[in-house]
Each structure stands twice: as structure tokens, then as C-alpha cells.
N, C-alpha and C positions, 0 to 999 in steps of 0.2 A: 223672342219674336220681335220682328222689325215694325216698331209703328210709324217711324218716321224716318225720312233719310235729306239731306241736302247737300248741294255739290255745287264746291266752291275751287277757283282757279287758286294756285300759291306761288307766285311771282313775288323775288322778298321786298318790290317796290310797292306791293300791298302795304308793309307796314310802314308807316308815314318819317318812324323814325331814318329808316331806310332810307326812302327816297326822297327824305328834307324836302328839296325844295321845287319836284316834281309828286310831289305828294299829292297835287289835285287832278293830276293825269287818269289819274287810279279814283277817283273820288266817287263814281258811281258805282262802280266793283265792289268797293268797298264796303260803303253804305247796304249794297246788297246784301252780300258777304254775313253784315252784322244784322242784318234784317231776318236771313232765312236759319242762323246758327243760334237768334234770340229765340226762332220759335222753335226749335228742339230742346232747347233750356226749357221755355218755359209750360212742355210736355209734360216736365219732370220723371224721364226718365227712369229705371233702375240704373241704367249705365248708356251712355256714348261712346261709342266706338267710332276713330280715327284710321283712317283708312286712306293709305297713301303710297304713292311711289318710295322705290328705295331699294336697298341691298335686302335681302331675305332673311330672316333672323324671328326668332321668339316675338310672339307679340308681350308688348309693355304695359303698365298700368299708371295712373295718374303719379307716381313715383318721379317715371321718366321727364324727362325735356331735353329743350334745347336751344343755342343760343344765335345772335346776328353776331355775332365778333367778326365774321369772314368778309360780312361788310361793312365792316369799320364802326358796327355801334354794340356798345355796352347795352346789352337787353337780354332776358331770359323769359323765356315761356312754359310754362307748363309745372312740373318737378322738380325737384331738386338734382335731381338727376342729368345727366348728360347722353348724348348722342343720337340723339331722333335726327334722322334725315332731314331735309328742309321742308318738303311735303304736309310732313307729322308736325314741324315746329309752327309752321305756319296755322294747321288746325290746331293746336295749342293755344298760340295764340289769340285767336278768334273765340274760341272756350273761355280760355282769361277773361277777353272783351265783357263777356257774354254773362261773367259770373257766376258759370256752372262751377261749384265744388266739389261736386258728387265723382263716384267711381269714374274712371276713362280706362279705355284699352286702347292702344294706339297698335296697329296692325298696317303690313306692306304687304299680307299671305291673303290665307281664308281667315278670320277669326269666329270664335264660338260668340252665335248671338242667343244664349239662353237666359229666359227672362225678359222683363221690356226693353227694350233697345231701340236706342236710335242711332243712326247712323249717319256722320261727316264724311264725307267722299272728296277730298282732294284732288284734284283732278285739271290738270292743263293739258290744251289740245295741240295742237300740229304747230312747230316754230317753221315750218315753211309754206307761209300763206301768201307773200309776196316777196319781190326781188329786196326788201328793205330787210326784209327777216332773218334771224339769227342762221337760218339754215339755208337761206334764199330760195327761188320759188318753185316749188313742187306742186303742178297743175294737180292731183290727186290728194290735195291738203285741202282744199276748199270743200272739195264735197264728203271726205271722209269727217270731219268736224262738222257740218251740216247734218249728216244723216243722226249722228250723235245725240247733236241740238234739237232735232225733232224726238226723237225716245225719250229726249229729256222734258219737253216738252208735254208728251203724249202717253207718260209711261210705257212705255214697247220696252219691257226686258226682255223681250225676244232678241228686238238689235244689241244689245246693249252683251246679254248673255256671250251673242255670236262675236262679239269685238275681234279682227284680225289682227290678233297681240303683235305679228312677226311686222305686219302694216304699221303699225303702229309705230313698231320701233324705227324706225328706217322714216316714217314723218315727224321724229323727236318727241313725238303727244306722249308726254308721261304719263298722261291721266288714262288711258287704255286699263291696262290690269287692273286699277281697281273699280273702274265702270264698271269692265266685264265679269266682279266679284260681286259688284252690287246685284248686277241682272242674274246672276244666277244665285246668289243668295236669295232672293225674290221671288225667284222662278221656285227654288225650290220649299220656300214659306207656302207659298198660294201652292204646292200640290198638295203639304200635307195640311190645309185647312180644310177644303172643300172643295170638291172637283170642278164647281161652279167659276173657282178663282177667288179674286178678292177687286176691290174698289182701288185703285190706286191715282188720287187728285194729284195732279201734277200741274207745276205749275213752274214754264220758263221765263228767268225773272232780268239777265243777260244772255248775249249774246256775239262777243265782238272780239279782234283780232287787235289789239293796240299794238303796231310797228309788226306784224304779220304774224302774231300769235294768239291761238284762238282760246279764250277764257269761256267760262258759263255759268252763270248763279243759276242754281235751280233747288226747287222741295218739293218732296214727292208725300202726300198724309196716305197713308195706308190704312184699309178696314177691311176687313172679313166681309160678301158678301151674304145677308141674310139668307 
């Protein structure tokens, strides 16, 4: 069962070693970042599950990791392990931060959430939000990373469920599939609780595009309605 979930952007200028000496560009992201991933640690969990863009493959256990070498700094996250996409290293990372020790699953599919679980959602939105942007500007980037922001916001795993994966791909937002895994992971917690649904406190904590790409801190508390 999902008691907790929070959704964090992974841009690898997040980690400060990374980005030296633009390190305070990111500095509110950040902050956030270690704010909403402190308080699923300190849920205490049975397990966190990481949950991120990527190639398709077996979901991995706190074993796995992964490293910054590709951008020139000696740093490891997670496992002893190698080969977590950047998505999953980056939630790694931020677990590190976080000083969770306990079980992790790190997943790019559906993974099994049996037991307490909470859940880290990796997740970057559209690199074409302005002409400055990695993708440059795709007028249907701004409001598809908006409607997002408000679900995330609002709780609506209804939007989140429906995510237009193929939309998605084609506005560069990584973070698409495994939103749309959260909302229907969700979706389908709250049918087999109570047909009433469930309580879902949500609470958007960023919301911003640095050089035309859209990030989002958020945490959602989950409760069974009485």
C-alpha cells in the first residue's frame, strides 16, 4: 500500500557536485527536493520505491546504483551496483541525502507496491517551454506541464492516470510514464480500499521552468477515508 509518494525533477545540475559553480541556480529545487524525500524517510516506510524514466528492464533493489562520471565527477549513489539510468541515480541520490538505509526498489515499469510503501517519482517536464530551451519552443509545453502542476497540486490521479505518454514524448517531459504510473497506481489503491476513495493531502511545493524546462517538487500524504 502507498502511504506516501513525492515527485522530484532530476536534472544532474541538481547535484551541486555537478554543477560546481552553478550550484545555486538549482538551490531552491533542491532544498525542496531534500525537504519532501526527508519526509518519506521519516514515514519509515517498509520500502521506497524509485520510480523513473529509462530503458525497460527488471525492477532493482537497494543493491543497484549509479554514477556522475559522464559529467566529469567521481560520485556514486545508491549500491554498490552499476547502471541505473540518470532518473533512478538521481532518486538515489537524494535517499543517500536523506539517510534512508532501509529496502529500495528502483523501477522505470509498474512495480509491486506490497506492504507500506512510499513512493519517489522522478519526474521532468517538457524541455520545450521557451525559444531558450533544450528543444526550443513548443506552444503546447506550457499548458501540458501546467495541467500536471495542478494534479500535482490537487491530487487528480484522474489527470495524471490519463498522461498522453505519445504527447509527452514528442515535448521531451521524461517525467510522463512514471506520473502516469503513480496516478494509476492510486487510482487503483483507492478502488480496492473503499469505494468512498481515500484522503489524498497534496501539497505543490515548486513549480518552474529554469532555461525552458519544466521541474516540480511535490508530496502527496495518503489516508483511507473513514
Amino acid at each position: 500500500m502507498i502511504v506516501a509518494a513525492a515527485v522530484c525533477p532530476h536534472p544532474p545540475m541538481l547535484v551541486p557536485e555537478v554543477a560546481a559553480g552553478a550550484a545555486s541556480e538549482l538551490d531552491d529545487v533542491r532544498q525542496a527536493c531534500d525537504e519532501v524525500v526527508g519526509a518519506l524517510v521519516a514515514l519509515r516506510p517498509d520500502r521506497i520505491v524509485v520510480l523513473g524514466s529509462g530503458a525497460a528492464g527488471d525492477d532493482r533493489d537497494e543493491s543497484a546504483g549509479g554514477g556522475f562520471e559522464a559529467y566529469g565527477v567521481e560520485l556514486h549513489a545508491g549500491g554498490e551496483g552499476e547502471g541505473l539510468p540518470l532518473s533512478l541515480t538521481i532518486g538515489a541520490w537524494l535517499l543517500d541525502r536523506a539517510g534512508w538505509e532501509g529496502p529500495r526498489t528502483y523501477s522505470t515499469g509498474v512495480p509491486d507496491i506490497g506492504g507500506s510503501v512510499a513512493v519517489l517519482v522522478m519526474a521532468d517536464g517538457s524541455v520545450k517551454r521557451t525559444v531558450a530551451a533544450p528543444g526550443y519552443l513548443d506552444e503546447r509545453a506550457e499548458p501540458f506541464d501546467s495541467a500536471i502542476a495542478s494534479a500535482l497540486g490537487t491530487g487528480d490521479i484522474s489527470v495524471l492516470a490519463a498522461l498522453d505518454v505519445a504527447l509527452g514524448d514528442e515535448l521531451g517531459a521524461a517525467g510522463t510514464r512514471p506520473l502516469r504510473t503513480l496516478g494509476e497506481l492510486v487510482s487503483a489503491q483507492i478502488r480496492s480500499q473503499t469505494h468512498e476513495g481515500a484522503d489524498i493531502r497534496a501539497n505543490l511545493r515548486v513549480d518552474v521552468a529554469p532555461l525552458g524546462v519544466g521541474y516540480w517538487v511535490a508530496d502527496w500524504q495518503l489516508a483511507p477515508i473513514a
